[in-house]
FIVEX-32257 format. One record per residue (C-alpha): residue number from 1; x, y, z. Coordinates in steps of 0.1 Angstrom, whole numbers. Example, Ala and Ser with C-alpha at 12.3 -4.5 7.8 and 13.67 -1.06 7.14 Angstrom:
<nodes>
[1 [123 -45 78]];
[2 [137 -11 71]];
</nodes>
This chain:
<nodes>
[1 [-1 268 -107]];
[2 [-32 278 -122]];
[3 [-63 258 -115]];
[4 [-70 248 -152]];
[5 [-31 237 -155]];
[6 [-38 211 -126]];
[7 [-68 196 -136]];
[8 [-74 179 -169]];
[9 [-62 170 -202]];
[10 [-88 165 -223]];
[11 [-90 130 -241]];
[12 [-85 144 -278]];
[13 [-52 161 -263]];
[14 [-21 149 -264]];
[15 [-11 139 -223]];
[16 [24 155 -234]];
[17 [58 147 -216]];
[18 [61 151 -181]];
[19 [87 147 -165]];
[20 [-212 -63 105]];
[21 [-224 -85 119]];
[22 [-204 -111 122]];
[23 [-220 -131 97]];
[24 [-220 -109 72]];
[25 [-182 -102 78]];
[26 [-173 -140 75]];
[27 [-197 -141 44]];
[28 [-176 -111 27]];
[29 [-142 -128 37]];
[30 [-150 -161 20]];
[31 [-162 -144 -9]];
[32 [-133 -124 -11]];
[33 [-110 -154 -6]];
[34 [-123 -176 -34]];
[35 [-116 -147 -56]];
[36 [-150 -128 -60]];
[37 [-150 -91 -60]];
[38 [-175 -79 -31]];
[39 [-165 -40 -38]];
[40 [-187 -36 -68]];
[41 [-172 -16 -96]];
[42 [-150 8 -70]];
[43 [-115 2 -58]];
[44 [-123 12 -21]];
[45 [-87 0 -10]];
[46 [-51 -11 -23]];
[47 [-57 -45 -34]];
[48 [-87 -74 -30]];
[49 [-112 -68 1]];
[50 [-97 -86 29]];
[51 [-74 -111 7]];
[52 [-54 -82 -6]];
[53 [-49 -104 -38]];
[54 [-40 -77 -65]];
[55 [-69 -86 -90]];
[56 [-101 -69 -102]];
[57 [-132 -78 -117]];
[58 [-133 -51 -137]];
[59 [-137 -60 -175]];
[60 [-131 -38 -207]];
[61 [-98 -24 -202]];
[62 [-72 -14 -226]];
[63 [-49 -34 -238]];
[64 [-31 -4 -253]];
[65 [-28 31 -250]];
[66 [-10 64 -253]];
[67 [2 87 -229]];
[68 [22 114 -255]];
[69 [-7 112 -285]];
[70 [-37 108 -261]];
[71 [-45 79 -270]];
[72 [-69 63 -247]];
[73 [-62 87 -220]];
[74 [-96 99 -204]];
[75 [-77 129 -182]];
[76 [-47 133 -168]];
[77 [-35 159 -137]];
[78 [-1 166 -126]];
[79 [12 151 -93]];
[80 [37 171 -83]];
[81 [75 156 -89]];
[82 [75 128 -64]];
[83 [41 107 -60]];
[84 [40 73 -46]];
[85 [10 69 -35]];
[86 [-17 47 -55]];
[87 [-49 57 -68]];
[88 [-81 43 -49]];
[89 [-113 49 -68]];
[90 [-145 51 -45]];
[91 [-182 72 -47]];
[92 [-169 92 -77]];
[93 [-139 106 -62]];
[94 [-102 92 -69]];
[95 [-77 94 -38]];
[96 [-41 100 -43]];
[97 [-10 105 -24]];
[98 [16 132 -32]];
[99 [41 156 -24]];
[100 [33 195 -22]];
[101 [51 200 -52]];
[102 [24 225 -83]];
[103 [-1 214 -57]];
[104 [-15 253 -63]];
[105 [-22 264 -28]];
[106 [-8 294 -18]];
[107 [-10 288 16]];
[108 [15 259 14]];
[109 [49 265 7]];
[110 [75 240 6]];
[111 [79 205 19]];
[112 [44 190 27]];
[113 [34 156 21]];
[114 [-10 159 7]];
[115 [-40 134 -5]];
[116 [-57 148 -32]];
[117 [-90 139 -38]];
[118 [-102 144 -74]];
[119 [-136 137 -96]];
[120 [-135 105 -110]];
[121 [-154 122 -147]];
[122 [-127 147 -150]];
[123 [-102 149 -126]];
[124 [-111 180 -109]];
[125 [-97 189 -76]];
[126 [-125 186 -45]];
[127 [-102 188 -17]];
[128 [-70 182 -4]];
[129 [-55 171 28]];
[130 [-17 187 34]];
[131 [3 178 61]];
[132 [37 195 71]];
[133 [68 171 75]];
[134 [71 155 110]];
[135 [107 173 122]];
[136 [133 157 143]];
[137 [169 150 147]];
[138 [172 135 110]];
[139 [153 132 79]];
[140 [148 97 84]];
[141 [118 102 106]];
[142 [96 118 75]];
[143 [124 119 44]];
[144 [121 153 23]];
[145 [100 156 -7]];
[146 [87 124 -3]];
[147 [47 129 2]];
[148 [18 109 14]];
[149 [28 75 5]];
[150 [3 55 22]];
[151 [-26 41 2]];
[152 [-64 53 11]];
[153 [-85 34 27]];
[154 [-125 41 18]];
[155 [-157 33 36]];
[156 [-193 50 26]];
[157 [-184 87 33]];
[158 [-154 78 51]];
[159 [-112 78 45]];
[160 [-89 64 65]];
[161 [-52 70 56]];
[162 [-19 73 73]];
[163 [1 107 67]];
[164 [37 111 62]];
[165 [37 120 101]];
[166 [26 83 108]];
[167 [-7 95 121]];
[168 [-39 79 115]];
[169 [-67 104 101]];
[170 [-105 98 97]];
[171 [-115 118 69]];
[172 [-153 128 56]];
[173 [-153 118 18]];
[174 [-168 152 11]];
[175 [-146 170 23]];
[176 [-154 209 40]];
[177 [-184 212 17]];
[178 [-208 196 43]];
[179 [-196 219 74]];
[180 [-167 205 94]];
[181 [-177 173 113]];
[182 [-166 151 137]];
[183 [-151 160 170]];
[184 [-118 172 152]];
[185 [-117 207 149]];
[186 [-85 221 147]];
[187 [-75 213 108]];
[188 [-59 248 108]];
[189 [-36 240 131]];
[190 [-26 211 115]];
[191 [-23 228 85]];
[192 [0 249 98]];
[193 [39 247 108]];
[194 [53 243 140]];
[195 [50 282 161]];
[196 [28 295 131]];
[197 [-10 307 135]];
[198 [-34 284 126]];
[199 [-45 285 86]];
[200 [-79 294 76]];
[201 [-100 262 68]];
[202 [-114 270 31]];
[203 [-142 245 12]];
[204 [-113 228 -12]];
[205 [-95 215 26]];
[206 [-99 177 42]];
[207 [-121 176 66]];
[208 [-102 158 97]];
[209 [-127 135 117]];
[210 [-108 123 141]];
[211 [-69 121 146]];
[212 [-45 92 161]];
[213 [-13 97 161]];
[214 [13 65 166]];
[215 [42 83 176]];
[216 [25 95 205]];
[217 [1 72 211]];
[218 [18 36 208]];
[219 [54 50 208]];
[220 [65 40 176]];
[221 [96 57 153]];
[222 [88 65 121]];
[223 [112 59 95]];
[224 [114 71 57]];
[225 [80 72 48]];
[226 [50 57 67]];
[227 [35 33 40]];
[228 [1 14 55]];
[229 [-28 0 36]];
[230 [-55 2 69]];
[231 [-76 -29 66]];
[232 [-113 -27 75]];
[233 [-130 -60 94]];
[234 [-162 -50 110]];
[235 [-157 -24 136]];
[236 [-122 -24 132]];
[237 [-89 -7 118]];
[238 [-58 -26 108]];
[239 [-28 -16 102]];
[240 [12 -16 107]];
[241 [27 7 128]];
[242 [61 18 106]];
[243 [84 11 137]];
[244 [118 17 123]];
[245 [155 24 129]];
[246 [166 54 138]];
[247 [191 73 110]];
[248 [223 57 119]];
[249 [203 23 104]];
[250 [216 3 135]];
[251 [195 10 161]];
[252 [160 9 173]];
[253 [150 34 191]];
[254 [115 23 198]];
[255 [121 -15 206]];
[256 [91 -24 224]];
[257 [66 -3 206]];
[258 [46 -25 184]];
[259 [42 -33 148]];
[260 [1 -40 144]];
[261 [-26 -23 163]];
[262 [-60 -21 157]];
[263 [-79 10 162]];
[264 [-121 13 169]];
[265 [-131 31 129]];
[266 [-156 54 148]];
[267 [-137 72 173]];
[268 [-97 59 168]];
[269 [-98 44 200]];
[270 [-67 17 203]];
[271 [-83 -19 209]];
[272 [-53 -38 203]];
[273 [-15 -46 195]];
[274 [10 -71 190]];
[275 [31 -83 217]];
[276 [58 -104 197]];
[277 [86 -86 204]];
[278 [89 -79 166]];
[279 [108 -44 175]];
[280 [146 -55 184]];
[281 [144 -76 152]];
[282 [138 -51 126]];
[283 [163 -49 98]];
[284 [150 -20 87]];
[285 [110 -5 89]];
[286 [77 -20 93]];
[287 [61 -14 58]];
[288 [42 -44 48]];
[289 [1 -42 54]];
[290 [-21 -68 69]];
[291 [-42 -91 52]];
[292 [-74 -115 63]];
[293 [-90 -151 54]];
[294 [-114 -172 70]];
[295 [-93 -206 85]];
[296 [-117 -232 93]];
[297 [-145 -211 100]];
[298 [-126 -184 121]];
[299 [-108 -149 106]];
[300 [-74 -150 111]];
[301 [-53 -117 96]];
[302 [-18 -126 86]];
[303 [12 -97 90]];
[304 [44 -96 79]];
[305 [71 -82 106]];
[306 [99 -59 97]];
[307 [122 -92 116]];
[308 [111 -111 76]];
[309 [82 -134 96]];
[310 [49 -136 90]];
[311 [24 -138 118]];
[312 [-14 -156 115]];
[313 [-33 -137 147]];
[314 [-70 -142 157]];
[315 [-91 -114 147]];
[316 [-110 -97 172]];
[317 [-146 -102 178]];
[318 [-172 -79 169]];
[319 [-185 -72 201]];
[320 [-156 -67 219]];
[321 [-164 -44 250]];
[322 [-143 -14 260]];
[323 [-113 -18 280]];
[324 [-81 -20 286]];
[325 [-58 -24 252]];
[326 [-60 -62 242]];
[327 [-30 -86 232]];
[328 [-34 -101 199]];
[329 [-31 -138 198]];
[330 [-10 -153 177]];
[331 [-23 -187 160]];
[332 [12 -193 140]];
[333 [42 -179 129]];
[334 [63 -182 98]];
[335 [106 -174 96]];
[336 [108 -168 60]];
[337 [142 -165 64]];
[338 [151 -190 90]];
[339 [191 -189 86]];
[340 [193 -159 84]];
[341 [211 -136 119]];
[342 [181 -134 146]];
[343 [203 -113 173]];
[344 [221 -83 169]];
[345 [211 -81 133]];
[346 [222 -44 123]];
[347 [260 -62 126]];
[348 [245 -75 89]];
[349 [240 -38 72]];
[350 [254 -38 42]];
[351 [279 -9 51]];
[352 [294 -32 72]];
[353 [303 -58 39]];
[354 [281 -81 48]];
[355 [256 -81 15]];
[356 [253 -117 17]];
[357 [245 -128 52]];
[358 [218 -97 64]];
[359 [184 -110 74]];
[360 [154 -104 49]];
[361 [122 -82 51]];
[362 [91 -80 36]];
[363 [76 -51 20]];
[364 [45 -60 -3]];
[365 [15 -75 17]];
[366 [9 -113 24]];
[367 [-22 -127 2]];
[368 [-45 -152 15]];
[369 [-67 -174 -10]];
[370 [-74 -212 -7]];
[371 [-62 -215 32]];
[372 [-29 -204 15]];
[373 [-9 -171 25]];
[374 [18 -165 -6]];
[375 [43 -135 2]];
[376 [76 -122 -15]];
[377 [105 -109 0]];
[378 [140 -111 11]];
[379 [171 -89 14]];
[380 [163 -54 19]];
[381 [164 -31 -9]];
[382 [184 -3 3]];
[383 [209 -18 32]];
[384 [209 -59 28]];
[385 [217 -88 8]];
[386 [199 -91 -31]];
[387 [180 -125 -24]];
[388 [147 -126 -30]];
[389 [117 -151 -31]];
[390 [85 -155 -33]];
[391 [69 -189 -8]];
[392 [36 -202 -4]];
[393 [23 -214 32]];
[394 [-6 -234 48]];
[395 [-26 -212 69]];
[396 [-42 -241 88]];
[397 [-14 -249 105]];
[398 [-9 -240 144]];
[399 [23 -232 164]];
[400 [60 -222 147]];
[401 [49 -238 113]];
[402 [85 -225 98]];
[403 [94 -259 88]];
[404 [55 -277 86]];
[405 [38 -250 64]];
[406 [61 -244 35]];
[407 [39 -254 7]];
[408 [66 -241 -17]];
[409 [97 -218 -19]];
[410 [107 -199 -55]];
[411 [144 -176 -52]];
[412 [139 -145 -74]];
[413 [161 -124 -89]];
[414 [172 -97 -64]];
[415 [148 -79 -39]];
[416 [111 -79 -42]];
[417 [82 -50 -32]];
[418 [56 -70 -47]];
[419 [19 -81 -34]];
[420 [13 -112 -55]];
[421 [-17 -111 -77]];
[422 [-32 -149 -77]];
[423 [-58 -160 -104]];
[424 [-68 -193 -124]];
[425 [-39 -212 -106]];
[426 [-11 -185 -114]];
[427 [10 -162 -95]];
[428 [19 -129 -113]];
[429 [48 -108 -91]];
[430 [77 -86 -101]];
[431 [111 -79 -86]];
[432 [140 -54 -84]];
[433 [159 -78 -111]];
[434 [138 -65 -137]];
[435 [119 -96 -143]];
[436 [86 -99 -139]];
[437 [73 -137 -132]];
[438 [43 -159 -140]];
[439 [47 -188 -115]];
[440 [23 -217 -111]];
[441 [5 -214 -77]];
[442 [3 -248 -69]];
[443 [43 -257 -70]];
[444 [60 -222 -72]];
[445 [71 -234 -114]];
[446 [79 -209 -133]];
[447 [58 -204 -164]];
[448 [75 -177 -178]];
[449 [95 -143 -172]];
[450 [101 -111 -189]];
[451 [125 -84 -187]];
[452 [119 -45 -177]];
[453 [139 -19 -184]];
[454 [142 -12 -145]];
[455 [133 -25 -108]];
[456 [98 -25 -99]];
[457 [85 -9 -67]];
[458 [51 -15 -77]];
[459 [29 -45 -81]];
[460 [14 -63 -110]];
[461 [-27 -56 -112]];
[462 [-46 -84 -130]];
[463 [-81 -73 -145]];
[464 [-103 -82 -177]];
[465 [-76 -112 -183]];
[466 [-48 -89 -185]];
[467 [-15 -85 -161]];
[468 [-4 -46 -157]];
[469 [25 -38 -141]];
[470 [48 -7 -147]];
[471 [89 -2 -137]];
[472 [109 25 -127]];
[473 [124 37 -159]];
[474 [87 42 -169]];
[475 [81 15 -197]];
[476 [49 -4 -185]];
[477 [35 -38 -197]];
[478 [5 -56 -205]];
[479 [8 -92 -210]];
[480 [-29 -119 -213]];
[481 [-28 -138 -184]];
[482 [-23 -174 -190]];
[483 [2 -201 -187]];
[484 [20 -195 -219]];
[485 [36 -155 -226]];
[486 [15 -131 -246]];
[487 [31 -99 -247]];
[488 [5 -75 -257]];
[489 [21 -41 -252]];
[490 [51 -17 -236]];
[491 [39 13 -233]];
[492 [65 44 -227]];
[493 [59 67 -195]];
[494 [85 94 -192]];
[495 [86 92 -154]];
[496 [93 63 -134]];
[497 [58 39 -123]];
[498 [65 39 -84]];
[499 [26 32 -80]];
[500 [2 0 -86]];
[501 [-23 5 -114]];
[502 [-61 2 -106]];
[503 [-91 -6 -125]];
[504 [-124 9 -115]];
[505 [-156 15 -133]];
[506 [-141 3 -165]];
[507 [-108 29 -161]];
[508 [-73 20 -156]];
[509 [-59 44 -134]];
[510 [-16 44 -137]];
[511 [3 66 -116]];
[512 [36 78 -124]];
[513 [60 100 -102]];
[514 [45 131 -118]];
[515 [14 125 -135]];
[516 [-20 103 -134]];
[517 [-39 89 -162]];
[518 [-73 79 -162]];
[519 [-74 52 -192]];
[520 [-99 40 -213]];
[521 [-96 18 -242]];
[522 [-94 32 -269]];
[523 [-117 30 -298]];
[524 [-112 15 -331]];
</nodes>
């Protein structure tokens, strides 16, 4: 592909059819948690800082737009055929996950997953990170043609993101330009395939700061795709591992590796892990990302297991000394799915007729705001029963709060992916029913639903008093927030919407499986 093919589409074109201190860290939290925006106009990470509530303070957004006349659409660039990865927005530079497919390097042929880091004026390509697929006994461990899934994580001059080989990279924001930094050096290599020569490092390559990588480090089994949003507090990384099953989807072939570990953001040092035993009880993968609040004046991050529970742990202190690898300690834990098989629980797969009794998971991240934690879930997607829900829980409780700390319970219509957005009293989410819910925060009432044309692996984004939230057959809606429905638009993507929409800067940035947009609205 031709340079000029893979960067813009000008806006009067038509977009076409395609198929800390410690102070200051608790300051930041409780901001974040009462629902201020403390990342300025950027979107340095997938969803609220620290909260992970999907909102954004961003204001003058479009309420309509269109992708085939150009209508409100700043740029677009091509994507390749199978991008899930959404768009974070920091320091001028938009980061996105994809496959290798028209990524326009002739040095890369095939299967690759990449991040692609493009202007945020134009769209341009300034570098790009491509990794080959992690091989194995199966596919399962890093599925074909799937990319870089795993949202980017961005702080000053420096991305963190977790490649389709489950590894944990440091990169430099500006890429090769600067000289190659950090006491990674060998980005040729991994570049490269398995017995090949290294690759010449050019100026439009990532530049690799430093490398962790989980399979080897912590002992974990990837499965499908890794998919982590690393969370930043203070000196530290957050983030879930992507322990899995192994292909035959009954067995675990990494049972006592864990499912959260926190690594030291300067050198990717592992601090810390979980030791609940989370590992024989996964139904499936560990793909939900951890989340932080401030809980009677301590920070307490809550995680969601790949067993359907989530976990309330004691964040680490700042000026934690070097050692041995600490044990996170748990301050609660909540069973989602209490009735639901505990032991043995592949027995439940869904191969084996037993749709209605499997144990649930949870797959979009948990969101803490008002000493409240609200998370969706239930069966899983692919192998378990269709149940879904989305529940509300006290985070000041202590202990196994599964029957003290339900502060409300709402069934769904079959499966959920979503990370709730939370403002003025409402929850907005979306499920794999094709319904997408406004539900009162307070009680878990429904206010009112909507039908899609499809299931949504993406979450809704609330900005500038509007609710944006896409499906898989590609129509994507824009509703006013508010108690009562106001359906302001569907607009028609060709390609399905597998990412959540960002707003940064005044942009709305919507990712299909093929293309992203860079939206503006449009003038009168």
């Amino acid at each position: 592909m031709r340079k000029q093919d893979f960067v813009v589409r000008a806006t009067t074109r038509t977009a076409g059819r395609f198929s800390a201190h410690v102070f200051f860290a608790l300051f930041s939290v409780a901001a974040a948690a009462v629902g201020h925006t403390v990342c300025g106009d950027d979107q340095p990470q997938w969803g609220e800082r620290y909260s992970r509530n999907m909102i954004s303070g961003e204001t003058g957004l479009p309420d309509h737009f269109n992708p085939e006349t150009g209508e409100g659409i700043k740029w677009s660039v091509s994507l390749g055929n199978r991008a899930y990865g959404t768009p974070i927005v920091a320091h001028g530079r938009v980061l996105v996950g994809v496959n290798n497919s028209g990524a326009g390097d002739p040095r890369h042929q095939g299967d690759r997953g990449a991040l692609l880091c493009l202007d945020e004026s134009d769209g341009r390509l300034h570098w790009r990170l491509v990794v080959p697929k992690l091989k194995g006994d199966n596919d399962y461990l890093d599925q074909p043609n799937y990319g870089i899934c795993s949202p980017a994580t961005v702080e000053g001059d420096r991305v963190y993101v977790v490649t389709n080989r489950a590894e944990v990279v440091c990169l430099d924001l500006h890429g090769q330009v600067n000289g190659n930094g950090g006491p990674y050096q060998d980005e040729g290599r991994h570049m490269a395939l398995a017995g090949q020569p290294p690759l010449e490092v050019t100026g439009t390559d990532a530049d690799i700061l430093w490398l962790f990588d989980m399979p080897s480090e912590v002992g974990m089994n990837p499965h499908d795709v890794a998919h982590t949003s690393i969370l930043i507090h203070g000196r530290y990384l957050y983030l879930n591992t992507g322990n899995g099953v192994d292909s035959s989807h009954v067995n675990v072939p990494a049972p006592d590796a864990p499912s959260l570990i926190v690594l030291d953001k300067e050198t990717g040092r592992l601090v810390a892990r979980d030791k609940e035993d989370i590992g024989p009880r996964i139904f499936h993968s560990t793909w939900s990302s951890p989340a932080l609040g401030v809980v009677d004046g301590r920070p307490l991050v809550f995680f969601c297991g790949g067993d359907g529970v989530v976990y309330a742990f004691e964040a680490l202190p700042q000026d934690l000394a070097e050692g041995p690898v600490q044990a996170l300690e748990r301050v609660w834990r909540y069973d989602c799915d209490p009735t639901a098989p505990k032991e043995d629980v592949h027995l439940y797969h869904v191969k084996n007729g037993r749709r209605d009794e499997s144990p649930s998971n949870i797959l979009g991240m948990p969101v803490f705001t008002n000493n409240r934690v609200y998370v969706t879930g239930g069966g899983d997607f692919w192998w378990g029963k269709r149940q879904a829900w989305a529940q509300c829980i006290d985070a000041t409780k202590t202990g196994d709060v599964t029957s003290s700390g339900q502060v409300w319970f709402r069934q769904l219509s079959e499966h959920s992916f979503s990370t709730p957005a939370i403002v003025d009293d409402l929850v907005y989410v979306a499920d794999c029913g094709r319904t997408i819910y406004c539900l009162d925060a307070n009680d878990g009432q429904v206010c009112w639903t909507h039908p899609m044309k499809a299931h949504a692996w993406a979450s809704p984004l609330v900005a500038d008093g509007k609710v944006y939230v896409g499906s898989m057959r590609g129509d994507f809606h824009i509703f006013a927030t508010g108690r009562e429905k106001k359906h302001l638009a569907t607009i028609d993507f060709e390609d399905p919407v597998g990412a959540t929409p960002t707003a940064a800067n005044g942009v709305l940035y919507v990712a299909t499986l093929t293309r992203l947009y860079a939206i503006q609205k449009p003038a009168r």
